[in-house]
N, C-alpha and C positions, 0 to 999 in steps of 0.2 A: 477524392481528396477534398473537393468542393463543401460535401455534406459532413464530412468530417471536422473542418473547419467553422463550420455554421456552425454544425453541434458544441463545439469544442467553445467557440466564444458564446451563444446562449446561454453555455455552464458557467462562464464565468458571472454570471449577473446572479446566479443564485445562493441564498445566504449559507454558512456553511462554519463549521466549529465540531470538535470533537464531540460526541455523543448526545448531537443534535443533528442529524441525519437526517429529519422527516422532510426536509426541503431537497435535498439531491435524490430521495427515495421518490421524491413523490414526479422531479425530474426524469427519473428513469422509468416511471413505472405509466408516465405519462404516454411517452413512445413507442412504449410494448403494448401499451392497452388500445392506442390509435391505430396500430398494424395488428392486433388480436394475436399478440406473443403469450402464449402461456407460460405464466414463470409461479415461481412458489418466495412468498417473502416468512424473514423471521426476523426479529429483535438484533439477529446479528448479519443478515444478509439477502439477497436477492439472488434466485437462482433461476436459470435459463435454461434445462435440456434441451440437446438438438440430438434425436435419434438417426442413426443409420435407417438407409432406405433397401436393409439386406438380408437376408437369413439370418444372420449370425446371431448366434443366440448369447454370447458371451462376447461382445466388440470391446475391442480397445478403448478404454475409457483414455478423454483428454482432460485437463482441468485446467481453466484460462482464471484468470482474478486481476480484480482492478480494484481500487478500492476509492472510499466516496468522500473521506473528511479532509480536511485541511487543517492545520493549527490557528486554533486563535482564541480567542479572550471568551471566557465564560464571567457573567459578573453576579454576583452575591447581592450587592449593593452597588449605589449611586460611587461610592469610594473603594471598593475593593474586589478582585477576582481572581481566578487563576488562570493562568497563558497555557493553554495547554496544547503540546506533538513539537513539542520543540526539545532539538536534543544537546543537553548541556552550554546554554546559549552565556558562554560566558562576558563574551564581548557587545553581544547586544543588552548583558543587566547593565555593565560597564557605561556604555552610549545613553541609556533611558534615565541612569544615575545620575548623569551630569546633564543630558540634553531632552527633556521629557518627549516622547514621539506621539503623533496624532494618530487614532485610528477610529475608524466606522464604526458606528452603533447601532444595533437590530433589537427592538423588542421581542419577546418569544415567539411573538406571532408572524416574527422575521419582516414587521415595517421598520424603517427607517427613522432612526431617531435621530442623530445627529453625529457630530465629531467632536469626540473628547479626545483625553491625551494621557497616557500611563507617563506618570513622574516616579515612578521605584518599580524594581521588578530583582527581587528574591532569586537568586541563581542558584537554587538547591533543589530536593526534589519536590517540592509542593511548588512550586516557581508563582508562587503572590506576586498580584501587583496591585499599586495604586492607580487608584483614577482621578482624574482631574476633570470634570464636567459643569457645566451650565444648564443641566436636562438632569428633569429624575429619569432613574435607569433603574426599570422593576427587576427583581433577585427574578435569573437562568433568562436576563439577554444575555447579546454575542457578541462579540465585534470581532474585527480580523483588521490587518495593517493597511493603511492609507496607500495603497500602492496603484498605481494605473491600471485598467480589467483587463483592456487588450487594445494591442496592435499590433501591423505587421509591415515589414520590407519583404523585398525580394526573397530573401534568405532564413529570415528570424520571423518565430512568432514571439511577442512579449504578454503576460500573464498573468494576473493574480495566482490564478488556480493550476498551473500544469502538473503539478505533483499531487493528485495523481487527474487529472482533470484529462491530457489527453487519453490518453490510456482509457479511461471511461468512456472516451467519444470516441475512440477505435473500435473499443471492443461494442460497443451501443450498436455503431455503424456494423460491423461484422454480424450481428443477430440480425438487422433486419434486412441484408441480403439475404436472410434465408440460405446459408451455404448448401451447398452437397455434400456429404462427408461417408465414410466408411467407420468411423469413427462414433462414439458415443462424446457427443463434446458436454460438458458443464461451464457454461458462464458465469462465474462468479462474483457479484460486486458484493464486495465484503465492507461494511459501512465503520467499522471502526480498527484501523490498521495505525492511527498517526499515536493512541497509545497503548504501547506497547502490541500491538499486532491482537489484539482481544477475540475478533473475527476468525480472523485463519486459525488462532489456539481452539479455538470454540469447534470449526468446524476438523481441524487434525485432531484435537486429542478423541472425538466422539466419532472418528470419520465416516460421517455423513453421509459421504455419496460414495463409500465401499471402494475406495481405490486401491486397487490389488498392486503387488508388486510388480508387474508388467504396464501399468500404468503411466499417463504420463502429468505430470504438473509442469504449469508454465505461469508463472507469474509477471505481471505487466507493470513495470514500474517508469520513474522519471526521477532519477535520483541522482546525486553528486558523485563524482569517479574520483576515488581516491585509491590508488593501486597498490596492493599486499606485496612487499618484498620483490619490487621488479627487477631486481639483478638476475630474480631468479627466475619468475615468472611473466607470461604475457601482459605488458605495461598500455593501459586502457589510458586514453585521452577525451577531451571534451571537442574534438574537430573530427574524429577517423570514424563516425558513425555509432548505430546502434552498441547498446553492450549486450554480448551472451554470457552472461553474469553466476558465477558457479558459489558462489561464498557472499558469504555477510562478515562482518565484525567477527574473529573465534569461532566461524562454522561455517566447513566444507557442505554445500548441498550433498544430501544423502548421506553424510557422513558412519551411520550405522548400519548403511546395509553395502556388501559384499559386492562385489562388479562394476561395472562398465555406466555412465551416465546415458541413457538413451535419450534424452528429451536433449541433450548436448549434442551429440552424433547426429542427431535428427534437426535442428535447427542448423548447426555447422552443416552439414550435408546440404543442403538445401540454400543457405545462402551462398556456398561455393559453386552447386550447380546453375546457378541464376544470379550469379554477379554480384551478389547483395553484398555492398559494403560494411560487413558485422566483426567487432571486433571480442576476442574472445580475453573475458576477467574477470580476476582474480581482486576483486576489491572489500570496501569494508561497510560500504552503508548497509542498512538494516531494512530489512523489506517483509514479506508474509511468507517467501520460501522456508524459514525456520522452521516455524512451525511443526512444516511439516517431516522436515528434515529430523527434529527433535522426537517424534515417536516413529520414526522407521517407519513408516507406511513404503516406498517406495525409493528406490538410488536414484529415479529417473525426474528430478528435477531442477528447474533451470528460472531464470528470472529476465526476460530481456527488458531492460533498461536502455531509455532514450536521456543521453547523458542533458543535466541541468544544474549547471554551476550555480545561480543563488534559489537554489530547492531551500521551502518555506522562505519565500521572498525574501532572501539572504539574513533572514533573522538569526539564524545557527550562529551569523558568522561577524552579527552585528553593524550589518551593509545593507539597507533596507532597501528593497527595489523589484521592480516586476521580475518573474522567474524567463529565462530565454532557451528556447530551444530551436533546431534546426529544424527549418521545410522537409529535407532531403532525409531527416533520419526517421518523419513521421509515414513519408512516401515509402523508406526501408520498409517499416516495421509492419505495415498495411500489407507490404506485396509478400513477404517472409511468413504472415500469418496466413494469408489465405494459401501459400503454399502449402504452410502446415496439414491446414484441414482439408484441403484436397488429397493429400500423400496416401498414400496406401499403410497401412496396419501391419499386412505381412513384406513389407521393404527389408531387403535383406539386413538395414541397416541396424534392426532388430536382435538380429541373430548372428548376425559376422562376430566371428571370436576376434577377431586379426583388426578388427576397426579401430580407430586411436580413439583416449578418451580422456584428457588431462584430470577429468576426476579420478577417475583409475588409478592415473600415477603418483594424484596428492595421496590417495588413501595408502599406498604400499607405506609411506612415508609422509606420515598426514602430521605438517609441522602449521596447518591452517587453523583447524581446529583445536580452541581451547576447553577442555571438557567442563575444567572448572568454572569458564563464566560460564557455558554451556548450562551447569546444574546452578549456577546464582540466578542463570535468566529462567531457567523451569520454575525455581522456587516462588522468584517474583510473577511467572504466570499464572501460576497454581494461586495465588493470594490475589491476582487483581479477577480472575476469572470470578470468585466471589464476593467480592470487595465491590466490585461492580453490576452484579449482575441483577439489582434492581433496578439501577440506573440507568443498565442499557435496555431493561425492559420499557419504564415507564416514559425514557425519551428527553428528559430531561436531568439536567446535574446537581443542584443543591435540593434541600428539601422540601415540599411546602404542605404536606401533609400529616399528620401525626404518623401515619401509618409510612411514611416515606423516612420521618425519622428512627420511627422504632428500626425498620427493617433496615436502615444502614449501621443504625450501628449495632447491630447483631453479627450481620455480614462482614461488617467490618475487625471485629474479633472474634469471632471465627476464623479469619482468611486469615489472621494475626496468628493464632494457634496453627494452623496450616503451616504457614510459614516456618516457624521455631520448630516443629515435631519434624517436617523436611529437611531441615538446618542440622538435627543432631541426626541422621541418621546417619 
């Protein structure tokens, strides 16, 4: 818990904005290269294999994910940028409108420039904003919200960064015990999740690391509980621990393929045999399980979330302040994973027809899933997938090369024709 804790506020000091990743990449890649972890990096992720020490020629594949950005301020210029991983922040354009907020400034080469202050912020989908500075501010700095990095009581850690920040120091900490496993595990830190989930789309729709249907995903988040229809279903809170998270926003995990949740059964199994206070939900925030959920790769996936009332330092919700999360649920989620990857592959719980499985029971009667935002949010990944996808090569957002221009905006009407031809079909 110690090194996890170190890990976890070290990350908080490092610079960090959507589809400026090379500072948390070069964080993570610092620790695997100091313990000689071989991992494989691309434009959209970092990956970790830990192979079985067993005959098996064909293992259980796992796939763990955490991801590396935070929302925050991309600038153009000294007076204007985009706020970007923020979701529908209608009460914080509301708050900036009348009361301009200070935040941090980072030149590209992530020094420290100073504290300026956004006086307008655009509550639509480009979400512009103004700046207010004393410092020139060269076009693709960053800045992120004036909030405190960290501290802690007895009970709470407080955060710039926990979404997804512990999660990254869990799962960091879990590679360099070197687990034992039966298991083929994938660590995945997927560098761009805060828009629109770019990462996990990239590596589901082309699936990368061949996840077969008996497979398992588990995705690692820290996100807001807000619970689906709890008259009807299991009602998730921000005090009663971890969450075993089955849906997002209009989508049941697994929703297209046929059967039983096993990354459910398997995680449930496991923190009932070992006390683990996990509560199982049915809620609505948005996380990288989609993805995968959206091309049927596998039914067997699941998201555990460590609940975080003002996730993006309460910006969503216009209440600006370090993110808080519980001691007790990072101790859960630590003793629950290395359960995981110790467990056995052929566990009955695999195979039992008779085992309960509440995805099972949404699918009979699947009133979670909306198919139709379902196919609004494919269209819109289908278009940011190449809208973006020189930007997420080249590492940074605005343009500053002719050839950085040409190629956006080709990409960018292309992805626009994408869009429309998906839209009539």
């Amino acid at each position: 818990m110690e090194n996890i804790i170190e890990i976890f506020k070290e990350y908080q000091k490092v610079p960090n904005v959507p589809f400026l990743t090379k500072f948390t990449s070069k964080f993570i890649k610092h620790y695997l290269d100091k313990n000689n972890i071989n991992y494989k990096e691309t434009p959209y992720h970092i990956i970790v294999n830990i192979s079985p020490k067993n005959n098996d020629k064909n293992p259980r594949k796992i796939l763990f994910m955490a991801h590396l950005d935070h929302p925050g301020i991309v600038f153009k210029d000294s007076q204007e940028g985009i706020f970007m991983g923020l979701n529908e922040p209608k009460d914080l354009s509301e708050l900036i409108n009348k009361n301009p907020i200070p935040i941090i400034v980072y030149d590209p080469n992530g020094n420290f420039l100073g504290k300026a202050y956004v006086t307008k912020f655009d509550n639509d989908s480009k979400q512009k904003v103004k700046i207010k500075s004393d410092f020139f501010i060269p076009k693709n700095s960053f800045g992120h919200l004036d909030v405190p990095r960290f501290s802690q009581d007895d009970k709470k850690i407080y955060a710039y960064n926990a979404d997804d920040g512990i999660m990254v120091a869990i799962m960091l900490n879990l590679i360099l015990e070197r687990p034992r496993t039966k298991y083929d595990i994938y660590f995945v830190f997927n560098k761009h999740e805060e828009v629109y989930q770019v990462s996990s789309w990239n590596l589901a729709k082309k699936n990368r690391l061949k996840i077969m249907t008996d497979d398992i995903v588990v995705n690692l988040e820290c996100l807001k509980i807000d619970p689906v229809n709890p008259d009807k279903y299991p009602p998730a809170n921000y005090e009663n621990g971890p969450v075993l998270q089955l849906t997002n926003k209009g989508c049941l995990f697994g929703y297209k393929n046929k059967g039983k949740n096993r990354a459910e059964m398997l995680v449930k199994k496991i923190s009932d045999e070992n006390n683990l206070e996990i509560q199982v939900g049915i809620i609505s925030d948005s996380c990288d399980s989609r993805p995968f959920s959206e091309f049927g790769i596998t039914p067997n996936i699941c998201t555990i979330t460590i609940p975080n009332k003002y996730k993006h330092d309460g910006a969503d919700d216009g209440d600006v302040r370090s993110e808080e999360i519980y001691k007790k649920d990072i101790e859960c989620v630590v003793e629950l994973l290395e359960k995981v990857i110790s467990s056995d592959p052929v566990d009955p719980v695999f195979f039992d027809t008779k085992g309960e499985s509440l995805s099972e029971k949404v699918k009979q009667n699947d009133d979670i899933t909306d198919k139709k935002l379902m196919k609004y949010k494919k269209r819109i990944n289908e278009r940011l997938d190449i809208a973006y996808r020189n930007i997420v090569k080249r590492g940074y957002f605005y343009p500053e090369k002719p050839f950085d221009y040409a190629s956006d905006f080709i990409l960018k009407i292309i992805s626009y024709i994408k869009y429309l031809s998906n839209k009539i079909r």
